[in-house]
C-alpha positions in Angstrom: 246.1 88.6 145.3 244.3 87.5 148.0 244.1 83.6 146.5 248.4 84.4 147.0 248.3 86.1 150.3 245.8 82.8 152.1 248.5 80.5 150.3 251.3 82.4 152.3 249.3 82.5 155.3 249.6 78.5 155.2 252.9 78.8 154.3 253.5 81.0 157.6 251.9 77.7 159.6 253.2 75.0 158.1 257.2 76.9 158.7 256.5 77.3 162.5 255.2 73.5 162.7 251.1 73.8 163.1 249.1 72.6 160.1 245.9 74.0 158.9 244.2 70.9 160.7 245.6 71.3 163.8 244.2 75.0 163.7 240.8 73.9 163.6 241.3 71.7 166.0 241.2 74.5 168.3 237.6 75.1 167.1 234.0 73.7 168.1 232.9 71.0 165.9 229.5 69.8 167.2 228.0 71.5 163.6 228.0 70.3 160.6 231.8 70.7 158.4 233.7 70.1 155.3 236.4 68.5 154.9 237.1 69.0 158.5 236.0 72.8 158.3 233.2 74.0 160.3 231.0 75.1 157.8 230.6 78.8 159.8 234.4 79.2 158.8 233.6 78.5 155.2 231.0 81.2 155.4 232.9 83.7 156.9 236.0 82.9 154.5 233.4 83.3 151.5 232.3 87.1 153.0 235.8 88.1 153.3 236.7 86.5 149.6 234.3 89.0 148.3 234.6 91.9 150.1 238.5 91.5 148.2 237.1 91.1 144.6 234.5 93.4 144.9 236.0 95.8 146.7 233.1 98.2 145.0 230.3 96.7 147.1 232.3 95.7 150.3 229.1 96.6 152.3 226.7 94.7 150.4 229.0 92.3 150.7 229.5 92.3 154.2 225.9 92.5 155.0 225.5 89.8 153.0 227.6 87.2 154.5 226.7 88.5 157.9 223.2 87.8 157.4 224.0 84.2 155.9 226.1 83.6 158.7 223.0 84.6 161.2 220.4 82.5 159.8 223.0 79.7 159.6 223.5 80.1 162.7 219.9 80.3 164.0 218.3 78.0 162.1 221.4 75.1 162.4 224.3 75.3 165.0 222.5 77.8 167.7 224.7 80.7 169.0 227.1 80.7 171.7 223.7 81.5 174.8 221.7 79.5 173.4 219.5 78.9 170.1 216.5 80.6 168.3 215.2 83.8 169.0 216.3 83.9 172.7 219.9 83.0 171.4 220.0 85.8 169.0 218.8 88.4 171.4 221.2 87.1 174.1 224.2 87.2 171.6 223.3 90.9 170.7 222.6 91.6 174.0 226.2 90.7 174.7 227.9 92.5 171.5 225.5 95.4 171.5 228.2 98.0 173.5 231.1 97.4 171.6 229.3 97.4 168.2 227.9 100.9 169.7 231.2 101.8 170.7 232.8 101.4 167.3 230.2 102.9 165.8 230.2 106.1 167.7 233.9 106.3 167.4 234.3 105.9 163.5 230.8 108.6 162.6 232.4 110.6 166.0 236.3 110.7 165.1 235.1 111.4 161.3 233.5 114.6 162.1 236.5 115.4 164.8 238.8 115.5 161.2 236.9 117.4 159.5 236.7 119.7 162.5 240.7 119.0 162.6 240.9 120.4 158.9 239.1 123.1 158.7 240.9 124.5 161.9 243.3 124.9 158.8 246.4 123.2 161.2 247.3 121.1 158.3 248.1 123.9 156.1 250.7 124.9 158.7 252.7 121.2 159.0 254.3 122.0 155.5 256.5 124.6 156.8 257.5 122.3 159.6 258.2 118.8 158.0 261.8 118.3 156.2 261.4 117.7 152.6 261.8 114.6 150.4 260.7 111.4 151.7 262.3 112.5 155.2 259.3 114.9 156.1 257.1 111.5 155.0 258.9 109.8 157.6 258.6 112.0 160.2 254.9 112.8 159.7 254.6 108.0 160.5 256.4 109.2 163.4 254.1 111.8 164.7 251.3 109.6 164.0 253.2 106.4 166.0 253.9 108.8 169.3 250.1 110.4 168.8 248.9 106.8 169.0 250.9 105.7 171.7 247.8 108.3 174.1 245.0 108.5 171.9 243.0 105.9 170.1 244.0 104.1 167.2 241.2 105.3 165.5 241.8 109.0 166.0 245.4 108.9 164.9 244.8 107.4 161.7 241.4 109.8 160.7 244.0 113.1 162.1 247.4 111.4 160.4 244.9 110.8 157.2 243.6 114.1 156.9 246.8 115.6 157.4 248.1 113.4 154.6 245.8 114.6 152.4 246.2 118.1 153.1 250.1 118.0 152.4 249.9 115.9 149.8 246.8 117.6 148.1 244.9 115.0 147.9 247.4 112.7 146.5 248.2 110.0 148.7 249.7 106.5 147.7 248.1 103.5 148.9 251.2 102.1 149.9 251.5 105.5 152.3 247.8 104.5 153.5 249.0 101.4 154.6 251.4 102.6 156.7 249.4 105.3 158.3 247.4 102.1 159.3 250.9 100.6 160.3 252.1 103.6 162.7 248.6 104.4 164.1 248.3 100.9 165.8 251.9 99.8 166.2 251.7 103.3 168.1 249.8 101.9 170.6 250.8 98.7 171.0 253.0 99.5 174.1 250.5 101.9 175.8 247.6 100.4 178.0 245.8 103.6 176.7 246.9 103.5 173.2 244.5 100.3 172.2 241.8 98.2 172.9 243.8 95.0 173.4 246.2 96.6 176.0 243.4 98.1 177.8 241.6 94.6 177.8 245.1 93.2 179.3 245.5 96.1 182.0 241.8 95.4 183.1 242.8 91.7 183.4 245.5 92.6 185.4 248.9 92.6 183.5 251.0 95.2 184.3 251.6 98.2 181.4 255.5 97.7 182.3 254.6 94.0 180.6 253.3 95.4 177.6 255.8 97.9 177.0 258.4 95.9 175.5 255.7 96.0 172.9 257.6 99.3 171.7 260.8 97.2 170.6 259.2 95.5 167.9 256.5 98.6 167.3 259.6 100.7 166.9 261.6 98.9 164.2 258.6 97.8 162.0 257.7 101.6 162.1 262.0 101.8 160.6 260.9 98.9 158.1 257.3 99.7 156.6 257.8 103.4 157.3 260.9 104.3 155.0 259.5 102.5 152.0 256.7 103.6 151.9 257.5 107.2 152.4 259.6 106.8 149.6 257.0 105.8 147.5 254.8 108.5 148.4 257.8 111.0 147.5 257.9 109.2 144.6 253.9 109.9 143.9 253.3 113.1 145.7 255.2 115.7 147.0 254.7 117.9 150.3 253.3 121.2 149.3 253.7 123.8 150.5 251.5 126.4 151.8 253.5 129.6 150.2 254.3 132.5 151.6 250.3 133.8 152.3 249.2 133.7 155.9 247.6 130.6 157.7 244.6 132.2 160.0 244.2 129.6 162.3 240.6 128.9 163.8 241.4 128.3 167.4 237.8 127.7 168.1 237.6 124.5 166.1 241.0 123.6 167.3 239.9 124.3 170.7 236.8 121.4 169.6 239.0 118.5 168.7 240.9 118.9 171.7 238.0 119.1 174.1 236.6 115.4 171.9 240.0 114.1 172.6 240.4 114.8 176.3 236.8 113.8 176.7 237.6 110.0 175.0 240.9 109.7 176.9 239.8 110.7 180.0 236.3 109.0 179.9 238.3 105.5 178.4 241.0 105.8 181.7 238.4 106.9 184.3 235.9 103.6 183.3 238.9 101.1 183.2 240.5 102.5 186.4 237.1 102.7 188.6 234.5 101.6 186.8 236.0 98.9 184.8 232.7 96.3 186.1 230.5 98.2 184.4 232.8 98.7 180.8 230.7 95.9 179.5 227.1 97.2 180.2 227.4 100.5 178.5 229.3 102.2 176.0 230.7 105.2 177.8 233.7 106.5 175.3 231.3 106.6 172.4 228.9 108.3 174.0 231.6 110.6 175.5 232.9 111.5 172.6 229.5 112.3 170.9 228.3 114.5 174.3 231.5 116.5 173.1 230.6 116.9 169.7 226.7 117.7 170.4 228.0 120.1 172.8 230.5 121.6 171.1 228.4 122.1 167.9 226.9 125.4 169.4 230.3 126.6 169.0 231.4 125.3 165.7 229.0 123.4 163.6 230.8 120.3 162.8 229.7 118.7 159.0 226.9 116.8 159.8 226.5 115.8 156.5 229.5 113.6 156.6 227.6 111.3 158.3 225.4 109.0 155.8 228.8 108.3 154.0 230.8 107.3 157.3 228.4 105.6 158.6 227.9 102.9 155.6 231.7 102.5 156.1 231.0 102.0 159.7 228.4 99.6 159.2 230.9 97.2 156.9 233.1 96.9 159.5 230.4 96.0 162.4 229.6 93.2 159.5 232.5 92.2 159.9 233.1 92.1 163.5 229.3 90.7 163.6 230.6 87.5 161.5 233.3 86.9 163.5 231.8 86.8 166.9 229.7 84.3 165.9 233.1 81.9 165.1 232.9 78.6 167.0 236.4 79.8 167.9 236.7 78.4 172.1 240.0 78.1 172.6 243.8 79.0 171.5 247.2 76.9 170.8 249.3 76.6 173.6 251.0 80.0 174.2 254.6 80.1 172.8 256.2 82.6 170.5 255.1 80.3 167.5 251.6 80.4 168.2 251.6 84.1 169.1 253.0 84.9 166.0 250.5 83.3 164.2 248.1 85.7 166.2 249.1 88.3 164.0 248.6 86.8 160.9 245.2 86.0 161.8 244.5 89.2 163.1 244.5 90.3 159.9 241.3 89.0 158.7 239.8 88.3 162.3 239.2 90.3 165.1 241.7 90.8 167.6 239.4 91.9 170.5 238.0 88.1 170.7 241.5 86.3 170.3 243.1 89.0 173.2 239.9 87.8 175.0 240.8 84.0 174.7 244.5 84.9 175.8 244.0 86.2 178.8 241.8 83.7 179.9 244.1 80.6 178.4 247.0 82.9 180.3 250.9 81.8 180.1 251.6 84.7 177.5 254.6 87.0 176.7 252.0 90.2 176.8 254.3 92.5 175.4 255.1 89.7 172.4 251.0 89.5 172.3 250.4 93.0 172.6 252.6 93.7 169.2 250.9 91.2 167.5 247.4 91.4 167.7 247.7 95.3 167.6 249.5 95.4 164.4 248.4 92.4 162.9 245.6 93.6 161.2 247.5 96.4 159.6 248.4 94.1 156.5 244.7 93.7 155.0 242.7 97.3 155.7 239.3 95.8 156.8 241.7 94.4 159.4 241.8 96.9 161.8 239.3 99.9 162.7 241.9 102.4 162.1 241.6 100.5 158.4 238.5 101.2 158.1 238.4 104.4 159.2 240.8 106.0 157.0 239.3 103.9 153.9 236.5 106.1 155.1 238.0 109.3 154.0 240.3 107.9 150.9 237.8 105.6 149.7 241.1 104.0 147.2 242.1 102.4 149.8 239.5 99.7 149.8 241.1 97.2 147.9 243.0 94.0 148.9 245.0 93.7 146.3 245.9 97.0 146.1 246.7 97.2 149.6 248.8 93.8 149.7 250.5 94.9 146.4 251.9 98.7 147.2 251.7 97.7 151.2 253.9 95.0 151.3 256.4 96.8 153.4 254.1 96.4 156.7 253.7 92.5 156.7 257.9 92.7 156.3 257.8 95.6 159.0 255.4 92.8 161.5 257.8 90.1 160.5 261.3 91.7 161.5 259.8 93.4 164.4 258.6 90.3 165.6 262.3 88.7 164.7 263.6 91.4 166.7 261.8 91.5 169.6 262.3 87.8 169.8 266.1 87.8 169.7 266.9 90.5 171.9 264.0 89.7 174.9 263.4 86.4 174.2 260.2 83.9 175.2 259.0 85.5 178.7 255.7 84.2 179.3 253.9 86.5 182.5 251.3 85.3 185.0 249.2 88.3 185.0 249.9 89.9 188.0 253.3 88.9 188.9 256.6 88.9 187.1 258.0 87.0 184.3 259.1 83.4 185.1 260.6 80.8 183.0 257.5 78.6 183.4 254.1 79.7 182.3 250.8 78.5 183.5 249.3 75.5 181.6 246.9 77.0 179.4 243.2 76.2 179.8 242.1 73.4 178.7 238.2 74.2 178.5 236.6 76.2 175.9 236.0 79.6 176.5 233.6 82.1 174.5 234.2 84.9 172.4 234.0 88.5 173.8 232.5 91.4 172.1 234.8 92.2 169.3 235.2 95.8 168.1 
């Protein structure tokens, strides 16, 4: 499956004119390569390869690759500041806070669920959702609008355990997928709602230029979302909680909103008046774990929950670990061709790096970018944190094939939003700061480096 899905993936560039060696073009090639492939590339390609067959041991996996792809890289190529020890110290000295912050978020956000759950809220959505595959629908939805203020992370853990509440424990992958789906194309329009936007609203592009984002965001969630609840109809009903009464615990309820008000306020507070330090320290994980600790006197959250969420925590810092050391340095030329493509690779790279290089290249169509690289990585689940972190808590849904197989509705969902979007708004490429004009900026022509991916 995922032999078929790469093959597509080609088929995707060779359709909107850019072959696979004018991709890597776009790469630095002073190390060694095969065939015109930068060996790094091969090694990261070979990681992710195995973390889809052996979808049993994606973190030994992962760990694996990531350390072949270090001593590659510290032993042959150098990294980005510099080679040997010093390089390798100065690359982790530059990834160290976003690594941190993803960590914090996926152990933190874990224990906010189970917090969520046992606040016994989820036995009460029954009584509230239609029934049939409508109530499915409208539960995507929730998650889409809950997304749209809170991270992408939170909204899939809380839209999972709801799911699996309802559903008692019987959730279809295909349904999984498009929790994924509605959690980040969710906050695709919203400078809050993701990473990327936030990176873009720090930049300087204004939140009225990713809103737009929404059109597409809005009719993938119509495309991926009614499939897939029919499926999960299909699997699972919603059941319902009976007749007996629900004793809410308003204390625990009380905790997860305190952790969510502490994130979103900590996230807009540093980006707003702080935003020259975001890189230097990781202030929303730590926020949200100063919540928890002192909340805990209160409620005891699950600490044991923690050895297991944290190895699925560690696979994706693998992960984002492999790809920031990429010799990726610079983008194609921004059109609606190239940002398209974005999306696709999303999907099995990070996005954080390839908003990075955007917004430094300039001459994009932010709202067409923001949709892309925030629901791009929807369509493989190791290719988004919100992936991850519902993989976390229905451990099923790490599988590639399964996921591309009953999931197919979201990479149709990206597709005819993107189709969409493009028809109705057209091309409008935005110099950050001003307002759209028919000409964009020449993109940079000199390479540019990698920031920390999450």
């Amino acid at each position: 499956m995922k032999r078929h899905f790469f093959f597509i993936f080609l088929a995707v560039l060779a359709t909107i004119g850019l072959t696979p060696e004018e991709v890597w073009a776009y790469t630095r090639l002073d190390g060694p390569s095969v065939a015109g492939i930068p060996v790094d590339f091969i090694l990261f390609a070979m990681t992710l390869i195995g973390v889809a067959l052996f979808h049993n041991r994606v973190l030994q996996v992962a760990l694996s690759g990531m350390t072949v792809i270090l001593l590659y890289n510290f032993l042959v190529t150098g990294f980005k500041q510099g080679s040997g020890m010093s390089g390798l110290v100065a690359h982790f000295g530059h990834e160290w806070v976003i690594l941190t912050n993803l960590f914090c978020l996926l152990v933190g956000f874990a224990l906010l669920a189970d917090q969520f759950e046992r606040s016994h809220v989820p036995l009460l959505i029954p009584k509230a959702l239609p029934g049939g595959w409508v109530g499915n629908f409208v539960l995507l939805t929730l998650i889409f609008i809950l997304s749209s203020f809170l991270d992408n992370i939170a909204a899939a853990i809380i839209g999972g355990t709801v799911a699996m509440s309802i559903f008692n424990k019987k959730v279809h992958i295909g349904y999984v997928a498009a929790i994924v789906a509605a959690s980040n194309a969710g906050g695709a329009g919203s400078v809050v709602g993701d990473t990327t936007t936030t990176m873009m609203w720090i930049a300087g592009v204004s939140p009225l230029d990713v809103l737009p984002a929404y059109l597409a965001a809005v009719v993938a969630l119509v495309v991926f979302g009614i499939p897939a609840s029919i499926q999960q109809a299909k699997h699972a009903s919603i059941v319902s909680g009976g007749d007996e009464t629900v004793h809410v615990d308003k204390a625990r309820l009380a905790i997860v909103f305190i952790i969510l008000v502490a994130a979103i306020a900590t996230n807009v507070t540093v980006n707003i008046r702080f935003n020259h330090l975001a890189d230097h320290f990781p202030f929303i994980g730590v926020a949200v774990w100063v919540a928890l600790i002192a909340t805990s006197f209160w409620r005891t959250p699950d600490w044991k929950l923690i050895p297991g969420t944290a190895g699925g925590s560690l696979f994706l810092l693998a992960l984002v670990t492999c790809a920031s050391l990429m010799p990726v340095e610079k983008l194609p030329a921004p059109s609606w061709e190239s940002t398209l493509i974005l999306g696709f690779i999303s999907s099995i790279f990070d996005n954080i790096p390839l908003t990075a290089l955007a917004i430094k290249q300039g001459g994009y169509d932010w709202g067409m970018l923001a949709y892309t690289v925030g629901f791009g990585g929807s369509m493989i689940w190791f290719g988004s944190s919100a992936g991850v972190a519902i993989s976390n808590i229905i451990h099923e849904a790490k599988s590639v094939g399964d996921w591309l197989k009953n999931g197919w509705h979201v990479a149709m969902g990206y597709v005819v939003g993107f189709a969409v979007m493009l028809a109705v708004l057209g091309w409008q490429p935005t110099p950050i700061g001003n307002t759209p004009s028919a000409a964009a900026p020449a993109p940079s022509q000199s390479g540019t480096q990698l920031t920390p991916p999450r």
